[in-house]
N, C-alpha and C positions, 0 to 999 in steps of 0.2 A: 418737485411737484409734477414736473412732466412725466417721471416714472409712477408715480401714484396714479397720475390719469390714465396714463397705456395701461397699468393693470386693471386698477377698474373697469378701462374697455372692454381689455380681453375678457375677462371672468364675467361681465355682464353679458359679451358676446356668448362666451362656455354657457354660460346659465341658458339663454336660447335655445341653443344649437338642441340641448339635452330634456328638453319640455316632451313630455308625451299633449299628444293634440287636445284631448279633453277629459275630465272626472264631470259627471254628472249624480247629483246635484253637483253644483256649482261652492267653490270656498266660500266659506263663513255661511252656508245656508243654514237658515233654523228650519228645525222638522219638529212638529209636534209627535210627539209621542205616541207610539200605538199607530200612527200614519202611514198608509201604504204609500210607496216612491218607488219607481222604475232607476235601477242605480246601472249606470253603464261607462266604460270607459274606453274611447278611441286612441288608438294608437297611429300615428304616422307612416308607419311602417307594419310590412307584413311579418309576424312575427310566427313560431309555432307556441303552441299554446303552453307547451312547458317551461317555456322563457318566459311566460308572466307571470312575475310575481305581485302579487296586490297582499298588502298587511293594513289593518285596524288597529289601531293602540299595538302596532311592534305582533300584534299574532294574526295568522292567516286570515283570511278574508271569513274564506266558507263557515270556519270554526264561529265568528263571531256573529255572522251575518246569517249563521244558518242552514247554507245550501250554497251552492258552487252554481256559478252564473253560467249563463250557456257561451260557449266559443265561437265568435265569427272569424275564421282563418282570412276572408277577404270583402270586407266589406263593400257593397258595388254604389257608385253615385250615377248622375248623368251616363248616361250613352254604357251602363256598365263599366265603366270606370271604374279600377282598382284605388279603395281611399285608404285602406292599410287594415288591420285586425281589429275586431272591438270583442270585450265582454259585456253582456247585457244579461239582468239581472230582475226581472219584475215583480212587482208586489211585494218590496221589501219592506217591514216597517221592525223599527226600534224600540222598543219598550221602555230601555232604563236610561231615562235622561242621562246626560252628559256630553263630553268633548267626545269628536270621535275622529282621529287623526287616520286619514286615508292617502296612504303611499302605491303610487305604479311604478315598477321596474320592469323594461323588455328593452334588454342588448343597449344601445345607449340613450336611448327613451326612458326619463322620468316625468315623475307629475305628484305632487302631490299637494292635498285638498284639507281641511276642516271644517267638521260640522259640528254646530251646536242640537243637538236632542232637549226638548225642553217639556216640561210637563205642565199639569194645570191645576187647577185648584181643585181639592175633594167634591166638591158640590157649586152647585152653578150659582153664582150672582145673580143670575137674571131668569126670568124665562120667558122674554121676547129681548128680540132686537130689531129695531125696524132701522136699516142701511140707506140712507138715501143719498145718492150721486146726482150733481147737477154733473152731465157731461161736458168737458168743457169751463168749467164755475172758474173765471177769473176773480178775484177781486172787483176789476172793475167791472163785471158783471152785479155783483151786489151792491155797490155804490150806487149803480147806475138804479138800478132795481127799487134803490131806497128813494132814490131823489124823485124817480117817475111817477114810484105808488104812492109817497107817504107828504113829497114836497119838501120845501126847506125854508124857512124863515129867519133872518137875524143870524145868518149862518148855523145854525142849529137845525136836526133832521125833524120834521114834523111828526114822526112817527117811527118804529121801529121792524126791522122786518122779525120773522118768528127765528130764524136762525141768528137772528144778534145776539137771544139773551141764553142760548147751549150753554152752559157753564164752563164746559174746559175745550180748553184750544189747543192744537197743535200745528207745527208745518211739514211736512210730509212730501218727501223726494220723490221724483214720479220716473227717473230714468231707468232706461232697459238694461240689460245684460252685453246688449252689443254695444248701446248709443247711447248720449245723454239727451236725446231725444226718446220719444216716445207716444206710443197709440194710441188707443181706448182700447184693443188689444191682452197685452200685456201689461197696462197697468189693474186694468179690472182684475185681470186675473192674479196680480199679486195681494192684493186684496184680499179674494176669495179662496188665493191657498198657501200663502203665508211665504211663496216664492217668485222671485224676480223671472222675467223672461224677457225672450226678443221680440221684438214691433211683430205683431201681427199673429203670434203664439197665445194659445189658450188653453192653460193646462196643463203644459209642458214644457221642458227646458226642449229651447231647437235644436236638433245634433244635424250629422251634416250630411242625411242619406236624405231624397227626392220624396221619398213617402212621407206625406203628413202628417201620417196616421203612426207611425211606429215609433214618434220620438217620445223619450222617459216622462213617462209622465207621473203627478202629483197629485194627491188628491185635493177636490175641492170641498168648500162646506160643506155645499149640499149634500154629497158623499159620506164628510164625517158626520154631519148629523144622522145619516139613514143607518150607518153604522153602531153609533153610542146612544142615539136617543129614539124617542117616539113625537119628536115636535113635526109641524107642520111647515111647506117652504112654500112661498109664494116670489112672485118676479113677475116685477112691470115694468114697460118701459113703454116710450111715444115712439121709439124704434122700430126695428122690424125685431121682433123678438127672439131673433136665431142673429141678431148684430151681437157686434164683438162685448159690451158690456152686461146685456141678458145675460148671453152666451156662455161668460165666465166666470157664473154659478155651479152651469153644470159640464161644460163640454171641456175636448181635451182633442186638440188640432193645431198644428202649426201655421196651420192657414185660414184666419177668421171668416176668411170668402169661402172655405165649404160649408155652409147655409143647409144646403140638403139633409149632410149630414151631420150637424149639429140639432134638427129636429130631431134626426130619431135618438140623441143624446136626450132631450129632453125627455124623450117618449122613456126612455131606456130607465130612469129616474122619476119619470113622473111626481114633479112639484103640484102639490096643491093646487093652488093657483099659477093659473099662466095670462097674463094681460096684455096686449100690446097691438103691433102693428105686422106684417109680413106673412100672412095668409098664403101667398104666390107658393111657398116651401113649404107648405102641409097640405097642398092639393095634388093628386097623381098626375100626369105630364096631360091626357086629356082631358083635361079642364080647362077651359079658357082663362089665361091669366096665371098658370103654374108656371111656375120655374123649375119644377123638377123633371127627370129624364127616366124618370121610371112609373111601375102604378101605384106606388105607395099610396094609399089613403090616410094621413095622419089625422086627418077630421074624422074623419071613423074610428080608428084605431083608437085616438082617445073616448069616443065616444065608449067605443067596448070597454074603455078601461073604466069608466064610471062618471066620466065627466060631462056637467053641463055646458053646451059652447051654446057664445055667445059672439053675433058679427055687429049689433049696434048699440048704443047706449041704451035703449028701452030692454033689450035681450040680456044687458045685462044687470039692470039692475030687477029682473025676473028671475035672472041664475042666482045673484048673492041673497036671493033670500030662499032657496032650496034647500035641501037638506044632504045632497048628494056629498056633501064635503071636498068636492072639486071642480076646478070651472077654470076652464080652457074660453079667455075671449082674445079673437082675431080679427080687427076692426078697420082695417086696410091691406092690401095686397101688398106693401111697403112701409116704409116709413108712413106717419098717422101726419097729419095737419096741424102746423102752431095754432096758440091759441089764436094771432091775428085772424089767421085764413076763416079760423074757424067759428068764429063767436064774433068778429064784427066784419070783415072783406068778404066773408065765401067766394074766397079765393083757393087758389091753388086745386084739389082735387079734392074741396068738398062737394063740387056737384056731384062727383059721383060716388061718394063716400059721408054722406051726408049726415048721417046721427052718428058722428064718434065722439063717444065718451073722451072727456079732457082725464089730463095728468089724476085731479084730485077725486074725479067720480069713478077710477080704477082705483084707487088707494082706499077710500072708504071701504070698496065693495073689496077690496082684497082682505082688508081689516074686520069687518063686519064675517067674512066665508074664516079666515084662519085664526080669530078670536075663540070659535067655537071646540078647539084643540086644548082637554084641558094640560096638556104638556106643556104648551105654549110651543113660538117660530119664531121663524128666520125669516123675513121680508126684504127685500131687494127690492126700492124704485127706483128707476133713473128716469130726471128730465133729459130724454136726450137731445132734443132739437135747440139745447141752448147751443151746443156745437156744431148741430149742423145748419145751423145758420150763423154762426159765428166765423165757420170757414167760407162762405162768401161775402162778407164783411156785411150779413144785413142785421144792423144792432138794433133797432128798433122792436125785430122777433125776437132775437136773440134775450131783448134784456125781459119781452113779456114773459120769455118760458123761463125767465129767472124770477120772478115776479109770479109766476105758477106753481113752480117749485117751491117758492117761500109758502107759498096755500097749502104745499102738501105736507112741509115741516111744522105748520101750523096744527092740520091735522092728527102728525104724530105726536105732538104737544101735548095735544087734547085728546088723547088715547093714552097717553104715559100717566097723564094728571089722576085718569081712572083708574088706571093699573101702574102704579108704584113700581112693581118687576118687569120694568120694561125699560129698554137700553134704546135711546135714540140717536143715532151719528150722522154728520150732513156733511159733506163733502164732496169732493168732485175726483176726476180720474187722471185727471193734466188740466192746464191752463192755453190758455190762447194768449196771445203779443196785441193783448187791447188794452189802449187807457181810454180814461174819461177826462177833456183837456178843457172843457169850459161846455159855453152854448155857441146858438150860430141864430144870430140875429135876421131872419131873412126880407125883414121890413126894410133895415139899414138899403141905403139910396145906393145905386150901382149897379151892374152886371157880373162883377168876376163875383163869387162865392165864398174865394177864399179871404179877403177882405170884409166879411161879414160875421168869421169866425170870429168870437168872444173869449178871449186870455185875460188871466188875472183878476182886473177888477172891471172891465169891460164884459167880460162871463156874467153878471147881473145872476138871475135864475129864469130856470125855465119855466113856460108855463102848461102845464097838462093839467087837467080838470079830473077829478072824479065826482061828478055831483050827483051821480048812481052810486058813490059809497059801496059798491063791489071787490073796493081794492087794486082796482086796473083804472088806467086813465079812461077815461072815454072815447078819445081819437090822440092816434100817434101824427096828427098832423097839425100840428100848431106852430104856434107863429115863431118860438124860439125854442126848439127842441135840443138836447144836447147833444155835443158834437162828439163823437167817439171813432178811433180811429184806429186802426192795426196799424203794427212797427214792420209787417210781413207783407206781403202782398203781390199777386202777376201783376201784368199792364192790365190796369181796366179806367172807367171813365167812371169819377167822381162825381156822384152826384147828391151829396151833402143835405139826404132827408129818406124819411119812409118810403120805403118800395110799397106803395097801396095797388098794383097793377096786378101784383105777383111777388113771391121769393124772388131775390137778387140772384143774377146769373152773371158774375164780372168778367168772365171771359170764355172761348171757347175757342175749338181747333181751326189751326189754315192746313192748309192742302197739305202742309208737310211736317204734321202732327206737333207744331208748336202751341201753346197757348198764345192767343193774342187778345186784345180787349176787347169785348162784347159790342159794338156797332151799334146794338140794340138799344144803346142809353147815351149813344154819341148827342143826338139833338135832344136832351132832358135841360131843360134850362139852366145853365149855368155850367153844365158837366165841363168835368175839367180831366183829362187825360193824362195817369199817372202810369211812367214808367214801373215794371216792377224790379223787384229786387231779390224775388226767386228765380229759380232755375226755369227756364220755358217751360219746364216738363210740368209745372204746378198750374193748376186751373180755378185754385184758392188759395188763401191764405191758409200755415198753418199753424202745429202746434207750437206753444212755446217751454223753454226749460224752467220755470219757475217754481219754485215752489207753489203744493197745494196748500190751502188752508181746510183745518179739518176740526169741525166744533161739536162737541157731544156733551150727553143730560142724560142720567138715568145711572141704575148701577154700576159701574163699574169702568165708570166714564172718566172717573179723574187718573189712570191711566194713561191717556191722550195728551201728551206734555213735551212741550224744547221740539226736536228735531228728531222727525222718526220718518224710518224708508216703508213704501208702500207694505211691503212683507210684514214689519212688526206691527201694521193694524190689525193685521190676523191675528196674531199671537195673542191680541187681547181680546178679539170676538172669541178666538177658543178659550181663554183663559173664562170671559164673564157664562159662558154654557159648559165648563171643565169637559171638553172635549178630550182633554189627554187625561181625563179619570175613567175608572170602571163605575157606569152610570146604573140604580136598581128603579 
């Protein structure tokens, strides 16, 4: 036995030592058919280019692939640093479905890779799909969601939310290429191109030179739609519209924080419709309130391209009934306002942002402007602020903009119900480390808080009103509201009910750039100060490894089944538009 394990060692070890650095794509990637991909291959070492040997199914590369990939003798990282020889290869794409075994040899550098080439159906199942992403969507964010809006009686739910009754279900892997952790990022974008990436990548597999901008990259829908069809694309989001989930319809970056230059991605693409929040990166650098460092005018620029813009709710629903066929609204310099801030606290930066259209009056008017495409579209909404309040633990927004969200799957409901050829899917990008563990009784006699938390059958139910019948509670401040909680979290001070003041801020920096607990909620009655169990470096809770859940209605939906990676969602939005067909 002992000689079975040293060899094993050793040849495990040999198998190392002889790895070339990387094949991009990546093994086992699916590639849709006819799809353009940047195919590149680093080596560890400096080799000359006649020692590379690269084969396809056992025959040379070029012959199969086309054309002979360009030679990097040394490829440079940091500080000009020698990272060893790469071939790099752009705009490849594959025609004829099948396996495609891909071997590197250079001196004692190997590597090799498998791709599946996959095709799609002759003619499209559908011809709309309307994609909608709660960002963030736990589970216990739609529990939460159901028990708030609809109530609960006799332990039975009083009502049902519009995403409960999706006909087919699936759970859906959200891990990256590097981690089993993961972004909004790279999961969006595997989504949107039917390939996996690393945290913070859009677009593109990450390779390992400092530019952003040069790593291989994939195409996205949007892309393949401009390519195979004549539909129309639209994309909303409560985001800033150049964030990582927008973003990863059309852009292609290693780094979701160049903002700048993912607008003019959008520009470069121009989607129909564009809805959201982050205005600051389509203004030239003098304009008060720009993020940008140049004079790019993207508000004009679109304007020349033919688009109606729109900066407040009355402006836009002025545009969606235009005829221009496109409509650019930008309705915060940032991220836009949850529903709380915005419809009952006017809180947060509604004072100075004051008519923004919610989640569901961009969704009509995106539906009403790209219904008029007799091709039919691709629509993209995301609730984003269920996550971005979910990462400073304030659930009370978090679970309203889950509870908005269900308003907008509602809407797509009752847009499918009228058009039959239309594909509805709801789901989210990752999950967050939140359960819903009962109520928190805050009548109950005492001072500590957490002795008022309610477990088992002490949990009772909570009580929220809706006697406006809107579908939203009336006030998230009642007497026993549910208690929700992250498994994640820095030090901050517990304070066990709705933040009505403002968004939760759980901690911020000491002089020596740690996170530590926010002071500002030290004397909130009862607060209770929780060590955290993240790294200092974190100033929120974050993502968790969970499976997503993902619920779809409409053509081509029962598809969506058992255990699928974020990548083979794509595989069935191109298959229900046969994107890998010759479309007339």
């Amino acid at each position: 036995m002992r000689i079975t394990l040293a060899a094993l060692a050793a040849s495990t070890i040999l198998a190392g030592a002889v790895q070339a650095a990387e094949i991009y794509p990546l093994d086992r990637a699916t590639i849709l058919a006819g799809s353009p991909f940047d195919f590149k291959v680093e080596l560890d070492a400096v080799h000359a280019e006649a020692d590379i040997a690269v084969t396809v199914n056992g025959k040379p590369y070029a012959e199969v692939f086309g054309k002979p990939a360009e030679f990097v003798a040394e490829e440079k990282g940091e500080d000009d640093t020698v990272l060893g020889s790469a071939l790099i290869l752009r705009d490849l794409a594959l025609a004829e479905p099948g396996s495609y075994a891909v071997e590197v040899k250079a001196g004692d550098e190997a590597k090799a890779v498998t791709w599946e080439v996959y095709g799609t159906a002759g003619v499209p199942k559908a011809k709309n799909i309307i994609f909608i992403i709660g960002d963030g969507l736990s589970v216990a964010h739609r529990t939460s969601a159901r028990i708030m809006a609809k109530g609960m009686t006799g332990g039975k739910a009083n009502g049902r939310l519009a995403m409960d009754d999706l006909e087919f279900m699936a759970f859906i892997g959200t891990s990256s290429t590097h981690s089993i952790a993961t972004d909004s990022a790279n999961t969006a974008s595997a989504y949107m191109t039917g390939h996996k990436s690393r945290v913070n990548a859009l677009g593109v597999y990450a390779d390992r030179t400092p530019d952003s901008f040069d790593d291989p990259k994939v195409e996205t829908i949007a892309e393949a739609l401009r390519r195979t069809t004549k539909k129309s694309i639209g994309i909303v989001s409560t985001a800033e519209i150049e964030d990582a989930t927008p973003a990863a319809v059309v852009a292609h970056t290693r780094k979701r924080g160049d903002k700048a230059e993912i607008v003019g991605m959008f520009h470069d693409l121009l989607p129909e419709v564009v809805l959201g929040g982050g205005s600051a990166y389509f203004l030239k650098a003098d304009v008060p309130g720009s993020k940008r460092k140049d004079d790019k005018d993207y508000i004009q620029l679109f304007r020349d391209a033919g688009y109606s813009i729109a900066t407040t709710k009355e402006e836009l629903a002025a545009a969606s009934g235009s005829n221009t066929g496109r409509v650019l609204g930008l309705f915060h310099t940032g991220n836009m306002d949850t529903w709380l801030d915005r419809e009952q606290l006017k809180k947060g930066t509604v004072d100075k942002f004051p008519d923004q259209p919610g989640l569901v009056d961009m969704t009509t008017a995106a539906l009403e402007q790209l219904s008029k495409n007799p091709d039919g579209f691709f629509l993209m909404v995301e609730g984003a602020l269920i996550d971005k309040m979910s990462h400073p633990m304030d659930w009370e927004r978090s679970v309203l903009e889950t509870i908005e969200l269900d308003h907008v799957v509602a809407v797509a409901r009752d847009f499918a119900a009228k058009n039959p050829d239309t594909l509805v899917v709801v789901t989210g990008d990752h999950t967050h480390g939140v359960s819903l563990i009962g109520t928190i009784d805050t009548e109950k006699p005492g001072d500590e808080m957490r002795e008022k938390v309610g477990v088992y059958d002490d949990a009772g139910f909570p009580d929220y009103v809706d006697a406006d019948g809107d579908g939203y509670p009336d006030s998230v401040d009642v007497k026993r509201p549910l208690a929700i909680f992250a498994s994640n979290f820095p030090d901050y001070y517990e304070t066990w009910g709705a933040k009505l003041d403002g968004p939760f801020v759980p901690a911020i920096q000491d002089a020596e750039g740690n996170y530590v607990a926010n002071e500002a909620y030290k004397d909130w009655p009862g607060a209770v100060l929780r060590e955290g169990n993240l790294p200092r470096a974190n100033d929120t809770a974050v993502h968790s490894v969970d499976d997503m859940v993902l619920q779809a209605s409409g053509p081509g939906a029962e598809a969506f089944k058992g255990y699928m990676e974020q990548s083979d969602v794509y595989r069935v939005l191109a298959d229900v538009f046969a994107l890998g067909a010759a479309q007339k």
